[in-house]
N, C-alpha and C positions, 0 to 999 in steps of 0.2 A: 502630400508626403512630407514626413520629416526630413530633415538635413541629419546626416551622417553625426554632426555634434551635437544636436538637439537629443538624437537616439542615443548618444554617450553620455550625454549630461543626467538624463531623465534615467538611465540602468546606474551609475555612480549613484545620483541621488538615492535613490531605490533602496540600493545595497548600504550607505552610509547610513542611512534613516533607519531601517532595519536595524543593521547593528546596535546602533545607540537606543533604541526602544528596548531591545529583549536584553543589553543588560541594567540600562534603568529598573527594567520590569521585575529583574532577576535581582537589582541591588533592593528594589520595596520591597519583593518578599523575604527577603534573608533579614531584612529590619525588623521583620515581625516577630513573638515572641516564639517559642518554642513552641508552648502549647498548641497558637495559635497555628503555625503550619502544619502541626501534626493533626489539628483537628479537622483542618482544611484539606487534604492532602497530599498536602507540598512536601512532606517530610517526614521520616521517621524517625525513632527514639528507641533507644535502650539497645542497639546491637551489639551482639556477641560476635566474634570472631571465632568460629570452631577451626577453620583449616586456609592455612595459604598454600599452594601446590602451584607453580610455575604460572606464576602470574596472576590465578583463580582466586579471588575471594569468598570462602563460603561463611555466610555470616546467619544467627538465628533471630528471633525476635519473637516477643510474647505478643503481638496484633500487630499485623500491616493495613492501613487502611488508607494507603498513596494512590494518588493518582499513575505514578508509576508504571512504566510498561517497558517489557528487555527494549534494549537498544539506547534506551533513556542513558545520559549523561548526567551523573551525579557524584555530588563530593562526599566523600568519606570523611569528618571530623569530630572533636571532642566537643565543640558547643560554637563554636566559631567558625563560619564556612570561609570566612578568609584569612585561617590559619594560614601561614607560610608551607608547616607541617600536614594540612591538610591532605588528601590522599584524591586524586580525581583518578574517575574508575566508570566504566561500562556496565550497565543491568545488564545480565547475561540471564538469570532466570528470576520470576518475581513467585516465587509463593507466600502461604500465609502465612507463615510463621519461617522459614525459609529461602532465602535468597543468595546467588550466588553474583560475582560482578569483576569483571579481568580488570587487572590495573592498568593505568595508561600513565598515568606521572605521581611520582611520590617516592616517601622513604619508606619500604615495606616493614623496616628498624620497627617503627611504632607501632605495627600493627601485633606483634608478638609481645614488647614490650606494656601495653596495655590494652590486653584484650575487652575488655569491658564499656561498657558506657556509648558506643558509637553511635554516630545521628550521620544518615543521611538527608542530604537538601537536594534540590534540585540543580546542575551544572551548568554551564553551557562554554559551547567551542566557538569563538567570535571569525568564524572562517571568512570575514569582510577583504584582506587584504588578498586572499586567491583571486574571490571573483574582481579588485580590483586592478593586480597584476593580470587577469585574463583582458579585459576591459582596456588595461594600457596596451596590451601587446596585440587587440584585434586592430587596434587604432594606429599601429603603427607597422604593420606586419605588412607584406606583399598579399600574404592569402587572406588577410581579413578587409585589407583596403579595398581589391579587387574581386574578391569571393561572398565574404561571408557577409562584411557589413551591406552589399548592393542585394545579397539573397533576402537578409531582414528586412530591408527598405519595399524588395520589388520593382528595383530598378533592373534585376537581374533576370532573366528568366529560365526557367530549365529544359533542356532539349530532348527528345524520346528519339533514340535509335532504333527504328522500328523493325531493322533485322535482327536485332537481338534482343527485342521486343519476343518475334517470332520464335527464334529459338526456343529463345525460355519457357512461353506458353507452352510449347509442344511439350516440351523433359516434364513440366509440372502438370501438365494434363494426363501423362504418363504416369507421373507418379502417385495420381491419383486426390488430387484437388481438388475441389468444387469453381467452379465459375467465374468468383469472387475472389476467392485466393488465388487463384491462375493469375487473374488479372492484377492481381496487386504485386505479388513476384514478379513479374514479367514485367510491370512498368516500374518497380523500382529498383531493376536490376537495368533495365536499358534508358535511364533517365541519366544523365551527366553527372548533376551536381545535387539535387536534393529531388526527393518525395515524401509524400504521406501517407502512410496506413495507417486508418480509424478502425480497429478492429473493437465493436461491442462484445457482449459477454458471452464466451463459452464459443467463438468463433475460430480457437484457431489459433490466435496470432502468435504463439510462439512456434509452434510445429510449423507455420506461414516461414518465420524469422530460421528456423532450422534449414527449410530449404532455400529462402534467402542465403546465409552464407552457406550452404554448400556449391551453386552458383558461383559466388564471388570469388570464394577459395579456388573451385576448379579454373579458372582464369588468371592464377595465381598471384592473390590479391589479398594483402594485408587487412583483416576487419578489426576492427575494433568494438564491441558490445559492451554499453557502458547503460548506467540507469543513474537514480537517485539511489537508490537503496542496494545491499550486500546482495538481498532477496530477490529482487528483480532479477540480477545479473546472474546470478544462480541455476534461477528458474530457466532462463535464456540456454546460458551454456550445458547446462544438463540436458537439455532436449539433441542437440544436436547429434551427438553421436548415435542416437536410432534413428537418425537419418541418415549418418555416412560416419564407419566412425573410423574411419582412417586420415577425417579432417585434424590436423594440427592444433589442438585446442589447450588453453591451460586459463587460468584467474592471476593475474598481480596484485597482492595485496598481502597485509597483515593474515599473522596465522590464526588468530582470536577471530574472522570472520568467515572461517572454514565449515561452518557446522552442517548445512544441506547441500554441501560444495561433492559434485560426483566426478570432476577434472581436478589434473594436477594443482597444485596453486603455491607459487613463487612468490618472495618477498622482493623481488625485484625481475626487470627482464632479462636483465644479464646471465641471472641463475637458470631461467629456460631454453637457453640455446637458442631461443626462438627466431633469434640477430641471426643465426650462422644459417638459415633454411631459405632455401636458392625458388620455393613456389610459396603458395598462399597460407596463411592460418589466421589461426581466431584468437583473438586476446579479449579477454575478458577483465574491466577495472572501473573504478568510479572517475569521474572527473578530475577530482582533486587528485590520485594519485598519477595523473598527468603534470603536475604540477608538484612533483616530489622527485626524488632521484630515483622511485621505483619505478618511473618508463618518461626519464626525463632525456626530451631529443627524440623520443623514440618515434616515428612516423609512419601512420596508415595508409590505405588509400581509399578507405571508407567508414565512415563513423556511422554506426547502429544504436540509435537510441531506442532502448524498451519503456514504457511507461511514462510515454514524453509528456501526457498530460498533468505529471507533479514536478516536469522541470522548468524550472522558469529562464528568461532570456540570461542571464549572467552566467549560470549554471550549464547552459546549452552553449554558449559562446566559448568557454571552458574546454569543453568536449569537442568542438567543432575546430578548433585552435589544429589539433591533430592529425586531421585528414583532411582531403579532394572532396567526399562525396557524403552527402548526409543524407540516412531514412531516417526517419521519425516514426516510430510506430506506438500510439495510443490511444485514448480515445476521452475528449473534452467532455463526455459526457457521465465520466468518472470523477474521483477525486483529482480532486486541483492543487496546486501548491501548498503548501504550508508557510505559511507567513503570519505574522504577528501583525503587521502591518493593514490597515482597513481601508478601503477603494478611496474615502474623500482621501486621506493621507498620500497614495499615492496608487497610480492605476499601474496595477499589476498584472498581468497574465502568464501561463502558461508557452514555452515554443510551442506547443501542439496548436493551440489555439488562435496565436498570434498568427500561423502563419496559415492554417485553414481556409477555404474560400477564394483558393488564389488558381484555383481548377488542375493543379496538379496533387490529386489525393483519392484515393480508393477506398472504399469504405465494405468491410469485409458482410455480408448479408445472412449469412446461414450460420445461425446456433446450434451446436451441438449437445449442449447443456440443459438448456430450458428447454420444456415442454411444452406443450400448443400454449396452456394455459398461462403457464411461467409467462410466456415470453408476450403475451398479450401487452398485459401493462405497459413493460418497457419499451416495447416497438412502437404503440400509439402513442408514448410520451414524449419520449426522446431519439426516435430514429425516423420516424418522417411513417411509422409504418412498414418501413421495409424488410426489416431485423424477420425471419423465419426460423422455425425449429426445420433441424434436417427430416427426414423422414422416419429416421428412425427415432428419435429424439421425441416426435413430435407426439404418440400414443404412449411414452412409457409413462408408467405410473409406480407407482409406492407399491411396496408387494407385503403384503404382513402374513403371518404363520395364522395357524387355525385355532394357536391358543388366543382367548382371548382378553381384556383388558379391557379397566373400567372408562381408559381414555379414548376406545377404537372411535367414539362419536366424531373426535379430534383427529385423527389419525387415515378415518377411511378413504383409501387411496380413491377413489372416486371423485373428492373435491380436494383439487393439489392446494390451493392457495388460502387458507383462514384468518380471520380478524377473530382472536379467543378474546373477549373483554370483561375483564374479571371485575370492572367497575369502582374498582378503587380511586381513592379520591388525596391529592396531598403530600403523593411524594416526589421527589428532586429527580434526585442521582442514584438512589438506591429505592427498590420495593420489594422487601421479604414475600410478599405473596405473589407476585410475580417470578421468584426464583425458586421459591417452594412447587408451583405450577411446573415451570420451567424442567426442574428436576423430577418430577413426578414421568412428564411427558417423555424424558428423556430413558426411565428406566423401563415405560411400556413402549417404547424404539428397541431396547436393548431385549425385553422379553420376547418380542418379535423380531427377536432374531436382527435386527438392523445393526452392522459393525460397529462400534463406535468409532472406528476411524470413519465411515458415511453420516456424520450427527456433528454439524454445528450451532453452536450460537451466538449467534451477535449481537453485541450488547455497544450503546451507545457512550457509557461512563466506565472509567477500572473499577471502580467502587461495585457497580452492578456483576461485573464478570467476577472480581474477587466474591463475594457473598455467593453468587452461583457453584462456582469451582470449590468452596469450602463445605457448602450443603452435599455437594456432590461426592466426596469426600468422603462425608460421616454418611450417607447414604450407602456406600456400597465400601465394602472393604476390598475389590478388585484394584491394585494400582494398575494396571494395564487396561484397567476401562479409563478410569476419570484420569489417566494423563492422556488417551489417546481423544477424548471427546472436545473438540475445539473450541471454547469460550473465551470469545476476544471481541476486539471493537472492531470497526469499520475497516480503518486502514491495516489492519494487520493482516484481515480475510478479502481483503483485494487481491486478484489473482488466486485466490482459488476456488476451488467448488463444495458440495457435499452431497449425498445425495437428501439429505432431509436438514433443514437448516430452520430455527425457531429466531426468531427476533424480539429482543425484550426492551420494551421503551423503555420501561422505571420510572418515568417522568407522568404525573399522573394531576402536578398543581398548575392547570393551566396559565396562572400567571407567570410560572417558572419555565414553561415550554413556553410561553412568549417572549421572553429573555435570551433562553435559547436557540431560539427560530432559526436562526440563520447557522446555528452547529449542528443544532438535533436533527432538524427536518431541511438540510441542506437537499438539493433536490440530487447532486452527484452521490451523495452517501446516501440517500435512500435507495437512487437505484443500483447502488453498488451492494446495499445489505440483500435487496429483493432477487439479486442476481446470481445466488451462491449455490441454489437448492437443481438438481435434477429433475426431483420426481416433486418434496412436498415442499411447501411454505407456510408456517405458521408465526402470525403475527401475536403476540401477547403483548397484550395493555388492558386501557381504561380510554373510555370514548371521552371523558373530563378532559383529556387533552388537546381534544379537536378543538376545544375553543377559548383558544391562544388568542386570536385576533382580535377576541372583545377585548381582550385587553391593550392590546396595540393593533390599530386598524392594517398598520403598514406593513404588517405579516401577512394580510387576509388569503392572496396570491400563494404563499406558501403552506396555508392552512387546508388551503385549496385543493394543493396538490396530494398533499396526505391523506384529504376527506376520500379523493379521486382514488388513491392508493385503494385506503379500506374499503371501500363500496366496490370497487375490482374483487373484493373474496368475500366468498360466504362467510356472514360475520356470527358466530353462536355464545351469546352472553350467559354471563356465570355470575349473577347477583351474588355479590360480599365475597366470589372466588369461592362457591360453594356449588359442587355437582349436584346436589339436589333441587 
């Protein structure tokens, strides 16, 4: 076991090293020429500014071809990203020719002043000195001395009150849970100081977390539901009021991250009255605005983390600062942090992960989402086996109309799961024939009547999803089709479902998928893409990919596991991407 300073030294270092890499990383790309990040897609060129409206930048452009995705942090300037005058500003939406992006510091003076000519770069927010103020203040705090830092260690141990063990079980057996969700409410509502729910895909775990804090609340108990992302926390607090919605509930934060927010939401807690309420509620915020005046002092007596397996220990110690009692609800077998940082540099993990295997943890068993077939893969690869579709879950299938369509061979709900391999050979980040397929398949969903809100695609590069989304586009003149049909990467279609979901590699030059190995064919993004669909899953590629590992041996394992993928689905080849 580490020493208390060893574990401070090693999360400091983490966080320093970090910092100083991704602005290095961010001062080489901004060295480069223009052309050259535009070609790359670090950056765009030639923005117009049509409209500023209360903070909103709506700006056009004649091709975006950015790596780019909303939420991205980017500077707004005339050829210089370390203009003084520079404008740093939020993706709020990324289209092709179209993007809109809220400001967050700057003189908006210039932006009417010269509307022509703008270039965006890539931003970034050096948020090092939070996690390092969390980090001084666990190390010197009552609750972090004697709580939080001994919980990380496992010097600590957690205790299970097994009469309110019992309680809970019964209310949540009542209200109609399965086995596995009983049991994970019921032990992390009667544990003292921390638990774990692993909840895999389509299990639950937020409707699990909904009856979670209505529990805590009735006991009248401050919660706190915090994540990594605006999204997660969203996702969280929406749920809850179809489970009791007379729980006290609101979001603290900025107004610019209201957009799928279905509770009230305050720019501080002062403004919710929340302070003056004599029983329990739900606050919903990020970590960091723990560490702002917008719920600064303010005090839990249970911290909720959703999507614990993208938060890492410094980020977790943050949010733990706050309350007595910490769940963790994620699952390691999802995506993982985000770091720039690579394992020899420094050994990184997840809290979900870190703190795993210590035998206080529930691991939710019954999918509601995947079907028998679905859920195959994923439960032999990464659940021990256990992972089950519910009953009802487990026979549904794809339902298509009696019109028919030259794709039904692709389509027949009889085989949920396909490897399409169009055979192509040579490309990167982007393959027109794969997005041409892609959209084909997507408008014989649509003649079969499939909603396009039930139809996603996942795509591994923005380059891939932008060329999708554009074909799609000039394909159908419905804007109510191709804005509702979901074309995104990995991490954006985490946490949610669809009932017919396509996956497009693009990646098709195996020496370039062996480069990639450890991005493309990460084994948590693969089973986060295979995990979206209800009824179908169709994989679209080229089988040239599968053999990445000639090129580098030390892939082979991961080459492995994607062969294991394909060979799981009826694979039906399409020599040069032609039905005949």
């Amino acid at each position: 076991m580490t020493s208390t300073a060893d574990l401070l030294n090693r999360l400091r270092y983490f966080v320093q090293v970090e910092a100083e890499t991704q602005y290095a990383a961010l001062d080489q790309q901004w060295s480069r020429t223009l052309a050259e990040r535009v070609a790359k897609g670090w950056a765009i060129e030639g923005l117009r500014v049509e409209k500023f409206d209360k903070g909103l930048i709506r700006l056009r452009c004649d091709t975006n071809e950015s790596r780019f995705r909303e939420g991205d942090l980017l500077v707004l300037h005339h050829g210089n990203p370390k203009d003084p005058n520079a404008l740093h500003v939020e993706l709020q939406y990324d289209g092709e020719t179209e993007l809109e992006a809220s400001l967050i510091k700057g003189n908006q003076f210039f932006l009417a002043a010269d509307p022509e000519g703008w270039i965006f770069d890539q931003d970034w927010f050096d948020s090092s000195p939070f996690y390092l103020d969390a980090l001084n203040t666990v190390a010197d705090s009552l609750r972090g001395r004697s709580t939080i830092l001994p919980l990380l260690q496992g010097s600590l141990t957690p205790k299970i009150d097994f009469a309110r063990y019992e309680r809970a079980a019964q209310e949540m057996a009542a209200a109609g849970l399965n086995d596995s969700q009983v049991d994970a409410v019921a032990l992390a509502y009667a544990s003292d100081l921390l638990y774990l729910i692993q909840g895999p895909p389509g299990t639950g775990k937020t409707w699990m977390l909904a009856h979670l804090a209505k529990l805590l609340v009735a006991d009248g108990q401050r919660v706190l539901v915090t994540a990594l992302t605006h999204r997660a926390i969203h996702n969280a607090l929406n749920k809850i009021p179809y489970v009791d919605d007379s729980i006290p509930i609101c979001k603290i934060g900025e107004g610019r991250h209201i957009g799928d927010l279905h509770v009230p939401n305050f720019e501080t807690f002062d403004q919710s009255r929340f302070g003056d309420l004599n029983g329990g509620y739900v606050v919903g915020a990020t970590p960091f605005a723990l560490q702002t005046q917008r719920l600064a002092n303010v005090e839990f007596d249970v911290v909720l983390f959703d999507e614990a397996s993208q938060v890492t220990l410094p980020l977790a110690i943050m949010g733990m600062l706050a309350g007595n009692k910490y769940i963790f609800i994620g699952d390691e077998n999802q995506l993982p942090p985000v770091t720039i940082l690579t394992e020899q540099k420094v050994a990184q993990t997840s809290i979900f992960a870190y703190l795993a295997g210590r035998g206080n943890e529930t691991m939710l068993n019954i999918t509601y989402r995947l079907n028998d077939v679905l859920a195959d893969w994923p439960s032999r690869t990464f659940y021990r086996e256990e992972l089950k579709p519910s009953q009802e879950a487990a026979g549904r299938r794809l339902h298509l109309t009696n019109q028919e369509s030259r794709w039904d061979f692709i389509l027949d709900p009889s085989s949920p799961s396909i490897f399409l391999d169009l055979c192509h050979r040579n490309t990167t980040v982007r393959s027109r024939r794969e997005a041409d397929t892609v959209v084909e398949l997507v408008l014989a969903l649509l003649e079969h009547e499939v909603s396009p809100e039930e139809i996603g695609v996942v795509v591994p590069y923005r380059a891939q999803g932008r060329l999708i989304r554009s074909l799609l586009r000039r394909t159908t003149n419905n804007e109510a089709i191709w804005n509702k049909v979901v074309v995104d990467t990995v991490e954006r279609m985490q946490g949610q479902e669809r009932e017919v979901v396509l996956v497009s590699f693009a990646t098709s030059s195996p020496a370039f998928a062996s480069q990639m190995a450890d991005f493309l064919f990460q084994p948590q993004r693969l089973n986060v893409a295979v995990t979206r669909p209800r009824t179908k899953l169709i994989l679209v590629g080229s089988h040239h990919m599968l053999d990445g590992d000639q090129y580098d041996p030390n892939h082979a394992e991961t080459f492995d596991l994607l062969r294991d993928l394909v060979d799981s689905c009826l694979t039906i080849t399409l020599p040069d991407g032609n039905l005949s």
